[in-house]
C-alpha positions, 0 to 999 in steps of 0.5 A, a space after each residue: 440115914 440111907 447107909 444106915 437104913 440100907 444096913 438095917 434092911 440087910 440085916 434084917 433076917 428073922 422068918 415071918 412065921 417066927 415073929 408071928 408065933 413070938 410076937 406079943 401085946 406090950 403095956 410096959 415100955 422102957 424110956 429107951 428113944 426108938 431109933 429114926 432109921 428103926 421107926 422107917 422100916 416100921 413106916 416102910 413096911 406098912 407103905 409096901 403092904 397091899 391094898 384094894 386097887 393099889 389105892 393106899 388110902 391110910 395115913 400114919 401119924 407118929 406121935 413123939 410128944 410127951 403130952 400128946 401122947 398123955 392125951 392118947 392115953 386118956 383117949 384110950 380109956 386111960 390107958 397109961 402104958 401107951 403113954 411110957 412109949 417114947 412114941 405112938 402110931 395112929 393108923 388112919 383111913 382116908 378113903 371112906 366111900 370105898 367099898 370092896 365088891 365083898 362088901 367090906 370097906 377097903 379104907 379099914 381093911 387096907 389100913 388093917 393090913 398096913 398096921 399088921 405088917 407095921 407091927 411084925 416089922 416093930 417085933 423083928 426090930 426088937 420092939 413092943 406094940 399093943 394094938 389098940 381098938 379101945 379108945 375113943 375115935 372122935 378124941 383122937 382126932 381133936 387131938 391129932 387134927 384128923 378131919 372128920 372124914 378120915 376113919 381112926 382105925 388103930 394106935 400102938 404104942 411102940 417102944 422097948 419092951 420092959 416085960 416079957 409077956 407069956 404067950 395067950 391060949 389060943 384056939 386049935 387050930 380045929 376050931 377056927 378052920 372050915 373046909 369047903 363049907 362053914 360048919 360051927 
């Protein structure tokens, strides 16, 4: 797995900004597997991204099984698409009591930030993710034996896309964008 996942890393080549303006939601996957050496450089993305005083308090449970992910599905509100993905990722934070000086909660911040990374890295490798904050928090975890005390920040399913979604409207950029003072 290392020579292929070295070349992998080599090939890679796509600009950030091209798989943030192309990249899109997916809800219908292929029964295509996801490649081992794929699914590392989507780990290792979200293991190198940044987080409050280096801390890297996340884990990230990749879930293969067919009826676990079945489960998933009902948990998020039976959404059947996320289990036609031949896999799901649950991002979790497992540092709950820190809180940054701004006063937000690191563990979900960082892990945030991981899942992101995790997702372009899954677009420039030419699969689909739908990042999912509609399920229930308390069954995924009696599901995946995630203790209590670990947060469940989001799930995707990851896969080959069978659908090319339209891009979403989005705001101009005048709406979203203050300077020097907050202003409506």
């Amino acid at each position: 797995m290392g020579v292929i996942y070295g070349r992998l890393m080599e090939e890679l080549t796509m600009e950030i900004a091209t798989a943030i303006r192309e990249r899109r939601s997916i809800r219908a996957y292929q029964a295509t597997p996801v490649e081992e050496e794929k699914l590392a450089l989507i780990l290792e993305a979200g293991r190198l991204s940044p987080s409050a005083r280096n801390r890297q308090e996340w884990r990230f449970i990749v879930v293969k099984e067919r009826g676990t992910r079945e489960k998933l599905a009902q948990a998020a509100n039976g959404k059947h698409f996320v289990a036609e993905a031949p896999l799901i990722i649950v991002a979790c934070a497992t540092g709950a009591e820190y809180v940054m000086a701004c006063g937000q909660p690191a563990g979900t911040v960082d892990t945030s930030i991981a899942f992101a990374y995790m997702i372009l890295q899954a677009h420039e490798l030419g699969l689909g993710t739908c990042w999912l904050g509609s399920f229930n928090a308390t069954a995924v975890k009696e599901i995946l034996g995630i203790p209590p005390q670990v947060q469940v920040v989001a799930m995707t399913p990851l896969g080959y896309p069978a659908q090319a979604p339209t891009p979403t409207p989005r705001k101009p950029l005048a709406e979203v964008v203050c300077y020097e003072r907050y202003s409506p």
